[in-house]
N, C-alpha and C positions, 0 to 999 in steps of 0.2 A: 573556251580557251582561258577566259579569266577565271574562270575556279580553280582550272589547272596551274595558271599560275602562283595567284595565291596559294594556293595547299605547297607549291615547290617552295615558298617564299618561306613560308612556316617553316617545312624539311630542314630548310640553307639555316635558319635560323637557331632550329634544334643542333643544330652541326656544324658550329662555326669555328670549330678549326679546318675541320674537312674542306667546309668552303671555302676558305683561306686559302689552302693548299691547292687547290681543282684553280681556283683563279689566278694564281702565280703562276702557275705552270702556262695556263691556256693565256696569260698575258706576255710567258717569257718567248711560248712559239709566235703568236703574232709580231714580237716585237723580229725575232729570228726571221720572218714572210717579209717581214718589213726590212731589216737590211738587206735580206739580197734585191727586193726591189729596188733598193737607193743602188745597189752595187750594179743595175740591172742600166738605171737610168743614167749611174756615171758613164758608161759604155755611152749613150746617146748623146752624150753634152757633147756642144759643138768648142767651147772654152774650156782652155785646160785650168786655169780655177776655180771656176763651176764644179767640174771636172772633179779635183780635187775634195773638193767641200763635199759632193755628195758620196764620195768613196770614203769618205773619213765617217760623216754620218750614218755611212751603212755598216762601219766597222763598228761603232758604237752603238748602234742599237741590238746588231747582231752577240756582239758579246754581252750588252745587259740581256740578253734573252737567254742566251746559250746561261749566263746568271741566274736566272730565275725559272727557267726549265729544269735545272740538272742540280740545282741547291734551293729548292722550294722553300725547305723549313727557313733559311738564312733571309728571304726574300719575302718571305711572310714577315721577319722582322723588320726588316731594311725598309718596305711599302708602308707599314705599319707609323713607324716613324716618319715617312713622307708624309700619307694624311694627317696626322698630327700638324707636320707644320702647317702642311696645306689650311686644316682648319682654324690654327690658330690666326695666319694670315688672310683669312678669308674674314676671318670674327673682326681684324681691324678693321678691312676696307668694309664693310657693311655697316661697322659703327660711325664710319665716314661719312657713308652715302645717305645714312640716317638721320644724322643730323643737318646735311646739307638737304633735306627735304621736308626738315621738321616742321615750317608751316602747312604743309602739304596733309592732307587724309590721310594713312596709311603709315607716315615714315615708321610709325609703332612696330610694325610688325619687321621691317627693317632691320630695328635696334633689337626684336626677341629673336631674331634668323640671327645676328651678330653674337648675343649671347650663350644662345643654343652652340654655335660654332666653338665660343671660348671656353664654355662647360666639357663639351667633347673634347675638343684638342686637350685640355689640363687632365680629362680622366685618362686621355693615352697615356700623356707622358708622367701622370706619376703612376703609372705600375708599368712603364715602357721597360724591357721587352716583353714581359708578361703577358700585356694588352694585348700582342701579339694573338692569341690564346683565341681572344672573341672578337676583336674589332674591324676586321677589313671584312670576315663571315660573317659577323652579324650585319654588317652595313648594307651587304650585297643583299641580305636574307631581309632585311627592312625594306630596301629597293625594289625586290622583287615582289614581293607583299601586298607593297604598297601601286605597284605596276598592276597585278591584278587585280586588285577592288577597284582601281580607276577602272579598268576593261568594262567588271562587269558595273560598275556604275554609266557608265558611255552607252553600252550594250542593252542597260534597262531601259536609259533615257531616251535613246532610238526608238525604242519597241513601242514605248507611250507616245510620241514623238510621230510613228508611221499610224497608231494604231487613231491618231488624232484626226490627222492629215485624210485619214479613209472613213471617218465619219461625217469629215466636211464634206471632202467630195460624194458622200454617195458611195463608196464601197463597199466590196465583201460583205456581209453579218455574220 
């Protein structure tokens, strides 16, 4: 299973607009599952501004879905510019948490997960919408990649791991 996925990881990565597109869409229907559920649970609230708040909430995720279902390419942009900020906001607070740990072993790697964040966030936005193109497909297709060499690293490390465990006790040959 983690070959399989690796090799999909590479595919998503050769194909990062495609994967771009395939995830907007399959993020706009979950979000669409997801308001009628809020619309599902306002029916159940027993306070009507409860009430209110989850029926508003369902109206707004339903509509960013019915968004990003039925205008994918807009939405590839639109996302696109999300992780941007997302990273570049992500590259502060790490730079934070880095130096409030800087006696500490490690904060190093902190401050290079901070950097790595400020690097990517500024390569989105200066070719934004462009980046559009490769960045949220390649990210998945890096994610997924990297999901499969974990597998099959977990899945070797078992196997040596059981194959130990049965020479202790006396097992199989």
């Amino acid at each position: 299973m983690g070959v399989l996925t690796a090799v999909l990881g590479v595919f998503l990565i050769i194909y990062p607009f495609a994967t771009a597109m395939v995830t907007t869409v399959l993020l706009g229907w979950i979000l669409i599952l997801v308001g009628i559920a809020q619309f599902v649970f306002a029916l159940h609230t027993q306070t009507v501004g409860s009430f209110f708040l989850k029926l508003l909430l369902g109206i707004l995720y339903a509509i960013a879905g019915i968004a990003l279902a039925f205008l994918p390419i807009e939405g590839v942009i639109v996302l696109t510019g999300v992780l941007g900020t997302l990273l570049l906001i992500q590259a502060g607070m790490l730079t934070v948490t880095a130096f409030q740990m800087k006696p500490l072993d490690g904060w190093g790697w902190f401050l290079a997960d901070a950097i790595a964040s400020l690097l990517l966030g500024i390569l989105i936005f200066a070719e934004w919408p462009n980046s559009s193109l490769w960045a949220i497909g390649t990210l998945v297709g890096v994610a997924v990649l990297i999901g499969g060499i974990s597998r099959i690293m977990i899945a070797a490390k078992i196997r040596s791991g059981a194959g130990q465990v049965e020479r202790l006790i006396g097992g199989p040959a």
